[in-house]
C-alpha positions in Angstrom: -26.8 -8.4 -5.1 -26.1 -4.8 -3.3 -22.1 -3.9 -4.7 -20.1 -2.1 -2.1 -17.5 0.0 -3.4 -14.0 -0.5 -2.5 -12.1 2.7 -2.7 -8.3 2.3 -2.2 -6.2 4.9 -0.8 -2.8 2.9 -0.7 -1.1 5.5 -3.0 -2.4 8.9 -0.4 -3.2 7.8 3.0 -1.4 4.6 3.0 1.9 6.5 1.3 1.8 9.1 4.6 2.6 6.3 6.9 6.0 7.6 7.8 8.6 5.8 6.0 6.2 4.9 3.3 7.4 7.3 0.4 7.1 5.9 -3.6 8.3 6.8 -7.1 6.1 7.8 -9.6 7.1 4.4 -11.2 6.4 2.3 -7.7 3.0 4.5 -7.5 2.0 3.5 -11.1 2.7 -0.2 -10.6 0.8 -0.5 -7.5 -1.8 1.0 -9.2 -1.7 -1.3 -12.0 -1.8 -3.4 -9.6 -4.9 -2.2 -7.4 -6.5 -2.3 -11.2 -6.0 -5.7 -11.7 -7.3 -6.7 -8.0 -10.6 -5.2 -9.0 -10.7 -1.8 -7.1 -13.3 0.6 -7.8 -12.0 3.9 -7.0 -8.0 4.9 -6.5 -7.2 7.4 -4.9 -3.8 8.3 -6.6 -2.3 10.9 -4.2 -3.2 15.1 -3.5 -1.7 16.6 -6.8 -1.3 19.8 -4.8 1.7 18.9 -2.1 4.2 18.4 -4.6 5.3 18.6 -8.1 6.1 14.4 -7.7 2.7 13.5 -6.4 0.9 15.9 -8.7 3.2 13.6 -11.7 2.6 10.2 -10.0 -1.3 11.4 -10.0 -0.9 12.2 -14.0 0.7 8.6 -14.6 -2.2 6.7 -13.1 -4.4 8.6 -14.6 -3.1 8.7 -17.9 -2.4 4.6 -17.7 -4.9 3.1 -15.6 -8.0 1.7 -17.0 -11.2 0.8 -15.2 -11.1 1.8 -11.9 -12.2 5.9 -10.7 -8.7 7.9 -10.7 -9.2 10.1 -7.6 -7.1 13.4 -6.7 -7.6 14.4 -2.9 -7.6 18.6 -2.5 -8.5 20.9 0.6 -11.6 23.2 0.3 -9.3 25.7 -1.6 -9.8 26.6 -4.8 -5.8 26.0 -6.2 -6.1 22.4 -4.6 -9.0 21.6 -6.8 -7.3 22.9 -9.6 -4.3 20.2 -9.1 -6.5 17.8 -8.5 -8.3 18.1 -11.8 -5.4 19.4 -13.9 -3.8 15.4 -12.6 -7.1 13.3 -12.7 -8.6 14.7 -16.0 -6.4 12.3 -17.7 -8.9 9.3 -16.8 -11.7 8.3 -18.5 -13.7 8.4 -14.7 -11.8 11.1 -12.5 -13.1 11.9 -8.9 -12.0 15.3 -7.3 -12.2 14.6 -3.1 -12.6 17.7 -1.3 -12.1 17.9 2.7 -12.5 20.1 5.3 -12.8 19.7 8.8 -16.5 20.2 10.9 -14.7 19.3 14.4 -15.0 21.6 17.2 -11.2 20.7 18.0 -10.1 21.2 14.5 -12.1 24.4 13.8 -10.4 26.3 17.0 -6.7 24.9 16.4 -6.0 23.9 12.7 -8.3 26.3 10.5 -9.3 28.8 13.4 -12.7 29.4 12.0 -16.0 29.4 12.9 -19.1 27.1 11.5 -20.4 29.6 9.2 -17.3 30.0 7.4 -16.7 26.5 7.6 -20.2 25.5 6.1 -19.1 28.4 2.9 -16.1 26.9 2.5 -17.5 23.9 2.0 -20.4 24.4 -0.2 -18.1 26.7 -2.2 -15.6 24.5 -2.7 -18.0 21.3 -4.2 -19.6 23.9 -6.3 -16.0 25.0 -7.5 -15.3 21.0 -7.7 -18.2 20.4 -10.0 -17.2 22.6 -12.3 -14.4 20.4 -13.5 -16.0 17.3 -13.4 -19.3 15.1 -12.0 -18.2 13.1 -9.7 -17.3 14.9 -6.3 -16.5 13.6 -3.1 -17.3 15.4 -0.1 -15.5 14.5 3.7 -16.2 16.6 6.6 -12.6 15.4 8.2 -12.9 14.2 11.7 -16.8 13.4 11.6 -16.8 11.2 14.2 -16.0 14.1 17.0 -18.3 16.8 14.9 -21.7 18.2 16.6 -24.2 16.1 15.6 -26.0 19.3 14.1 -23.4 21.0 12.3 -22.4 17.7 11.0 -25.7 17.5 9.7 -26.1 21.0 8.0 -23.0 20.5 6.1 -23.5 17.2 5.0 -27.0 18.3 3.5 -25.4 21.6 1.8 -22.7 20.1 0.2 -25.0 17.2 -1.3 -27.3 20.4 -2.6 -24.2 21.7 -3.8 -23.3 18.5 -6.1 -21.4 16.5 -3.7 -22.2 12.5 -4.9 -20.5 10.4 -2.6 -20.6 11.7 1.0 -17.7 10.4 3.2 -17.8 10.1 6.8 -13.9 10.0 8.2 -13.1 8.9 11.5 -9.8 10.4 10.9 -7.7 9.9 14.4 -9.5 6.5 14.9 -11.4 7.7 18.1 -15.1 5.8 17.6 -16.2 2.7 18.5 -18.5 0.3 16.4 -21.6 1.0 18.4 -20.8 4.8 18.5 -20.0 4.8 14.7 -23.4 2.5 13.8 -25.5 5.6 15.2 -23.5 7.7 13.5 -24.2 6.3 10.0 -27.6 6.1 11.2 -28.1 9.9 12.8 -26.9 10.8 8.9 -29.2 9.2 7.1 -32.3 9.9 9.3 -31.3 13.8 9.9 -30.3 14.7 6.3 -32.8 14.8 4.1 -31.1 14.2 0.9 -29.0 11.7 1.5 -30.2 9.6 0.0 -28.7 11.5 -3.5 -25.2 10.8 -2.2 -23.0 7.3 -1.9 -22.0 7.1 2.1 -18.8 6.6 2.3 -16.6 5.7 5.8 -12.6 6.4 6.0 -11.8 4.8 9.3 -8.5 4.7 11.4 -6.9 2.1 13.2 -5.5 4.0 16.5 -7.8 1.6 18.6 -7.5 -1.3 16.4 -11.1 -0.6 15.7 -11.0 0.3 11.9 -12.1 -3.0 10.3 -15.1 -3.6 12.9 -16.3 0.6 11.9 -15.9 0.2 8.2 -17.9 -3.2 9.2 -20.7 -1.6 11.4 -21.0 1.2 8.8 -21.8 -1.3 5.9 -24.2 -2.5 7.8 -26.1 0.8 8.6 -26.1 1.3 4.7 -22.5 2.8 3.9 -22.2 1.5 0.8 -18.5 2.7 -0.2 -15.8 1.9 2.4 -12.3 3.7 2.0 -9.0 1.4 2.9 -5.7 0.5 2.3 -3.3 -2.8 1.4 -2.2 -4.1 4.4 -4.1 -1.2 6.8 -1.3 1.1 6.0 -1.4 4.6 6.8 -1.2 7.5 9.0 -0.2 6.5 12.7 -1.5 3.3 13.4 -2.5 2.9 9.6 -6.3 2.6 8.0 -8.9 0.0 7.7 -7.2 -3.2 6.2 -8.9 -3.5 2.4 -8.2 -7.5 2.5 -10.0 -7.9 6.0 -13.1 -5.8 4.7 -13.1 -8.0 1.7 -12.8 -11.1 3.1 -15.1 -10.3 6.1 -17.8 -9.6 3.9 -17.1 -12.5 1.6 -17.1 -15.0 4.6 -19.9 -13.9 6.4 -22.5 -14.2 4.2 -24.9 -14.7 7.1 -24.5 -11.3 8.3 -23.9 -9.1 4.9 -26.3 -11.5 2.7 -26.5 -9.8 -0.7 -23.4 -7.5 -0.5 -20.7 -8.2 -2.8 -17.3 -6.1 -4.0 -15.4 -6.8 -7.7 -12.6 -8.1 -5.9 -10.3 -10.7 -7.3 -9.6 -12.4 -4.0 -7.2 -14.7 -5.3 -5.3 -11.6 -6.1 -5.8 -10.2 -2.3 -2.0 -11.7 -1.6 0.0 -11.4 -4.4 -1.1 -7.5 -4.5 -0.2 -7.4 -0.8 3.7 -8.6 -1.3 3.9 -5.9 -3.9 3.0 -3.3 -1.7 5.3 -4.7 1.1 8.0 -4.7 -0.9 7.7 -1.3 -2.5 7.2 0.6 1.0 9.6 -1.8 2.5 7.0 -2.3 4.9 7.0 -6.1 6.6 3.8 -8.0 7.0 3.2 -9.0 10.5 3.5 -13.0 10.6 -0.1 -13.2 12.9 -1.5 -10.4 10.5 -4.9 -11.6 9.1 -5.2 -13.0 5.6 -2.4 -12.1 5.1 0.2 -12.8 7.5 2.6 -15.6 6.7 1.3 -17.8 10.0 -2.8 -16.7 8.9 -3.1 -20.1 7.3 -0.4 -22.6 9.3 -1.7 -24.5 12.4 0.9 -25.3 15.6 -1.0 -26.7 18.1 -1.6 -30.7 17.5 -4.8 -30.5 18.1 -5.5 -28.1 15.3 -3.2 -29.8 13.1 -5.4 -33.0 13.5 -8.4 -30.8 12.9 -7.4 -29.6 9.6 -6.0 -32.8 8.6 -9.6 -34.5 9.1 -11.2 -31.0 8.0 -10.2 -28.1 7.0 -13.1 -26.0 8.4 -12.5 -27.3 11.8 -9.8 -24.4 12.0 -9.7 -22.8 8.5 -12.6 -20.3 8.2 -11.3 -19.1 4.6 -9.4 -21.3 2.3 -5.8 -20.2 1.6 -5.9 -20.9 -2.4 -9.4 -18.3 -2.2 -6.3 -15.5 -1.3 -3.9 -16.3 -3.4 -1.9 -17.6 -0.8 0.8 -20.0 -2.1 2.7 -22.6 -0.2 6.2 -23.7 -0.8 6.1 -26.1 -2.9 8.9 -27.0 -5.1 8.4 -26.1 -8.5 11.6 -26.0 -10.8 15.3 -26.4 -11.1 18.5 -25.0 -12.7 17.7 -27.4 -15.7 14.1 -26.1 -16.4 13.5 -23.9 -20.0 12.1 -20.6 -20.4 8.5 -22.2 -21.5 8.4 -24.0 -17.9 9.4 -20.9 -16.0 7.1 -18.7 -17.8 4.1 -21.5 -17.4 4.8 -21.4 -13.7 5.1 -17.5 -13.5 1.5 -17.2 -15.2 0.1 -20.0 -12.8 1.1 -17.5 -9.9 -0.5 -14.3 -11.8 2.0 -12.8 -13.7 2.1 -12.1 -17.2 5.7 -10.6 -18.3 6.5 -8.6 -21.4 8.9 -10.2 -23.3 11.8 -7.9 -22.3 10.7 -8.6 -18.7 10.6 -12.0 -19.0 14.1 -12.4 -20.2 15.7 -10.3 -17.4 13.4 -12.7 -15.1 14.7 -15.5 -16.5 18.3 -14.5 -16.3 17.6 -13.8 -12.8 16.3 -17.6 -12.4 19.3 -18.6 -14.1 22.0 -16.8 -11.7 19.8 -18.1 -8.9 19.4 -21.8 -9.8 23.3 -22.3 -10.2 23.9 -20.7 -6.5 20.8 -22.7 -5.5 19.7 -26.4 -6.0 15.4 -26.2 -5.3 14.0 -22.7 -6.6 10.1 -22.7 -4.7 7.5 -20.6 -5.5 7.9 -18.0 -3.4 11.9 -17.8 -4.8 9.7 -17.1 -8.4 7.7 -14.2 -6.9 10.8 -12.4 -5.1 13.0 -12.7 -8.6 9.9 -11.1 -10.8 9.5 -8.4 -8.1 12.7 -7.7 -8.2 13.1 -7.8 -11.9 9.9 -5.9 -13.2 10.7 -2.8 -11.4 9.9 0.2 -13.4 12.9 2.6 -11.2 15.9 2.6 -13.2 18.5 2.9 -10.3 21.2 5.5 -10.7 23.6 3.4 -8.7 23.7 -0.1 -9.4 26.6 -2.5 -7.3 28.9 -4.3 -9.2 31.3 -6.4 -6.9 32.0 -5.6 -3.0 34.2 -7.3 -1.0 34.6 -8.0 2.4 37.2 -8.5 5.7 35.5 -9.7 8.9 36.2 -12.1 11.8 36.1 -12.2 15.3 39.7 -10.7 16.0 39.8 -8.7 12.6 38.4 -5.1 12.2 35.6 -5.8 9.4 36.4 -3.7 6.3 34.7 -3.6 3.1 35.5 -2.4 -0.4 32.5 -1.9 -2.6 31.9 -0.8 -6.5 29.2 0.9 -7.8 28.4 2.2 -11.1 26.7 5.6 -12.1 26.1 6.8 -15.7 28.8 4.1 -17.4 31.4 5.0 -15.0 32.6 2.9 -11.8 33.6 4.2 -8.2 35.0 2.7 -5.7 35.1 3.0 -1.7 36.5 1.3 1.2 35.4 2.1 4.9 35.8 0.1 7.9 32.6 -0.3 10.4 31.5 -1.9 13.3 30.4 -5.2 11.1 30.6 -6.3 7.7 27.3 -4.9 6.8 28.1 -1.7 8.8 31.3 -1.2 6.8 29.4 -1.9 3.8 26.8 0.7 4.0 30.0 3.8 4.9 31.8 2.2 1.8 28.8 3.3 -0.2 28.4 6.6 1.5 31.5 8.0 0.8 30.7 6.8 -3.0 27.8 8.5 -3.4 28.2 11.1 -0.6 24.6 10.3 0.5 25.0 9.7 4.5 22.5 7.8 5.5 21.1 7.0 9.0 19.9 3.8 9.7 17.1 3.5 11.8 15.7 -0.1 10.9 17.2 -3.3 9.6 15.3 -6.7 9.2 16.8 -9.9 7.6 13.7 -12.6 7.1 14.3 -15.9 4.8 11.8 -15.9 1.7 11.6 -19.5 1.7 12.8 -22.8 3.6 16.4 -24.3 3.5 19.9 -23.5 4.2 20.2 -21.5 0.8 16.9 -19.9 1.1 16.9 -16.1 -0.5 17.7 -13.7 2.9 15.6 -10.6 2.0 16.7 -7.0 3.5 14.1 -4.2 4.9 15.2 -1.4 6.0 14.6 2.1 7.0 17.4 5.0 6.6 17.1 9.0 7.5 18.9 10.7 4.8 18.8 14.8 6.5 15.3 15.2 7.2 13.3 12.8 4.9 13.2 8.7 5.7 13.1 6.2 2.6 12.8 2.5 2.5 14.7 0.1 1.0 14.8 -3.9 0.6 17.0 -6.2 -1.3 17.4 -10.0 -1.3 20.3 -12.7 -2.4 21.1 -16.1 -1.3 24.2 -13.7 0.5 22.7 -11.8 3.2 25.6 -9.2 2.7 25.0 -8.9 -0.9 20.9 -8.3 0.4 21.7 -5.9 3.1 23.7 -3.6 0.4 20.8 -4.2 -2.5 18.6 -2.7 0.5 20.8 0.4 1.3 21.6 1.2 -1.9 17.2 0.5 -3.0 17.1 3.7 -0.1 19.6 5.5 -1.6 18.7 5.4 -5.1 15.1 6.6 -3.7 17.0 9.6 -2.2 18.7 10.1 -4.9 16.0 10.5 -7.4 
């Protein structure tokens, strides 16, 4: 079997989808996370944009074990210093150099010409490799590049030390067939190539990012780049669960391929990240989506019922995927809960464990069936690593059809309580000024969405939500059986982001 290597870039390009921004603590958990799915390479963040990704890119590094740790850094010499100086804590760190070989980029962004381009480039591997082995080369925007000067740069910076060679189609412009004879112009025009890893970074602005990274495997790209859920710049990246499962279920087409992924970890790792970017899954998104495995029609639920594989092409269990069934009750012990929590893939520390089950505890008595997905919403909540610096203890509120809503609200901060009261155009609205003129951050809310986690009239309501604070946007999400008390654990998710 041929391995194709899955290199994540959730935690850079996915994290640059506008809205998207994570802690160091968020960063370090999804890449715990990616570790445990069976990634090969993470690409942690570029050290060099700030002082909080260059310390995000430290933390994985330093903690992480098994996969590549992978700083991103222009062709210039201080980027590849940051990128080293945050990677050099792993046992296998990567430095990615780019630099665009696009006509269009070349006149407008770096206003250079190819020769300088093509010194910059070789320059800046050379420079590379003298921190560690394992460079990574992109000429950004390949896939509008002149064939020819594509070509004499990918064959210098190979020379150079470059050992994976990554072809980006970085504003999503090709198309498979177009992309195919790309791959395969490279690897019959270079002539060492075949001393570098080909690698493909594709985008998703045509919806074509999956069937590229697919086409390119198949021309003998042997390293695709991609990202939980297709997150990302613009229309987001190729989907690294739709790459995985593609080539797992079409074993007539990519015989003898394989990836280390844990596919039953595909979904699990795929809530986390939603819930950290505050990012909601599409319902019809594939393998993913919450309707990817449930049937309408009658004629496909008689299908399934008969045989699965009349309509099921990949099994839901193989992802991870869990159903609603109910599993325990205010009545069950710590053992049963904990039994249940490593059936679904999560192994607690103790400490984690009992504010989990203190959680379950508070939830059972307000609700009579706790369900599986109830389980994976409390531990998510619970096992955060962010240590708010606002945390709500009580709100109250006034609404009705003929009353003004108004809504008191207390928050703590440092041992000490505060206490506001606003009015607003609804409960929630009221809510969320309350909280401003506590902790004087004045937030703008530009997206709300209220979705049950699971079935029944006292189903947890879970809050996502996007809010401007000045110039920069943060996420937020928050859930309770009291879709008040979820809407302010949401606001007050953003603000604490803000905040810190």
């Amino acid at each position: 079997m041929e391995k194709i290597i899955i290199f994540d870039t959730t935690l850079r390009d996915g994290e640059q989808a506008p809205g998207a921004a994570l802690n160091k603590s968020e960063k370090l958990e999804i890449a715990l996370g990616l570790a445990h799915l069976g990634v090969d390479v993470i690409e942690a963040g570029f050290p060099v944009s700030s002082k909080g990704d260059f310390d995000a890119v430290c933390a994985v590094a330093k903690k992480v074990k098994g996969p590549i740790i992978c700083g991103l850094a222009r062709a210039i010499n201080k980027d590849i210093d940051a990128a080293y100086q945050a990677v050099k804590f792993s046992h296998r760190p990567r430095i990615h150099v780019f630099l665009a070989t696009s006509k269009i980029h070349m006149k407008y962004k770096l206003q250079k010409a190819e020769d300088e381009i093509l010194r910059l480039a070789v320059a800046s591997v050379k420079y590379a490799k003298k921190y560690c082995r394992d460079i990574e080369f992109s000429p950004e925007d390949a896939s509008r590049s002149e064939s020819e000067f594509l070509f004499k740069v990918v064959e210098a910076v190979i020379d150079a030390g470059a050992t994976t060679l990554n072809l980006p189609d970085t504003v999503g412009y090709a198309e498979p067939e177009e992309f195919s004879r790309l791959i395969a112009s490279v690897k019959e025009n270079v002539p060492n190539i075949g001393k570098a890893i080909i690698s493909v970074h594709c985008h998703n602005d045509l919806g074509l990012a999956v069937a590229n990274s697919l086409e390119a495997v198949k021309r003998g790209a042997r390293q695709v780049e991609c990202t939980i859920n297709g997150i990302g710049e613009r229309a987001g990246n190729a989907s690294l669960e739709e790459i995985v499962m593609a080539l797992d279920t079409r074993k007539d087409i990519f015989a003898n391929l394989n990836t280390g992924i844990k596919k039953n970890e595909i979904y699990k790792t795929s809530r986390l990240v939603s819930k950290l970017t505050g990012f909601v899954i599409a319902p019809n998104k594939a393998i993913v989506g919450s309707n990817a495995f449930r049937h309408e029609a009658g004629i496909h639920q008689d299908g399934v019922i008969k045989e699965r594989s009349t309509y099921e092409i990949i099994k839901p269990q193989d992802v991870g995927f869990y159903g609603l069934g109910l599993v325990l009750g205010k009545h069950s012990g710590r053992h049963a809960f904990n039994e249940r929590l490593k059936s679904l893939g999560f192994h607690l520390t103790k400490k984690q464990l009992d504010k989990a089950f203190l959680r379950f505890k508070q939830l059972a008595d307000k609700k009579k069936n706790i369900f599986d997905d109830d389980l994976m919403t409390i531990v998510e909540d619970e096992i955060r690593i962010i240590k708010p610096l606002w945390k709500l203890i009580s709100f109250q509120v006034n609404s009705g059809t003929q009353v003004e809503p108004k809504a008191s609200v207390r928050l703590k901060a440092k041992l000490k309580s505060f206490e506001g009261l606003s009015s607003g155009d609804g409960p929630v609205d009221a809510c969320f000024k309350a909280i401003d003129k506590i902790t004087g951050a004045r937030g703008e809310l530009l997206d709300y969405r209220l979705e049950a986690v699971t079935r029944g009239k006292d189903a947890i309501g879970e809050v996502n939500l996007r809010v401007k604070f000045k110039n920069r946007i943060f996420s937020g999400r928050g859930s309770s059986t009291d879709i008040i008390e979820a809407s302010i654990l949401a606001y007050l998710n953003s603000v604490n982001k803000y905040a810190l």
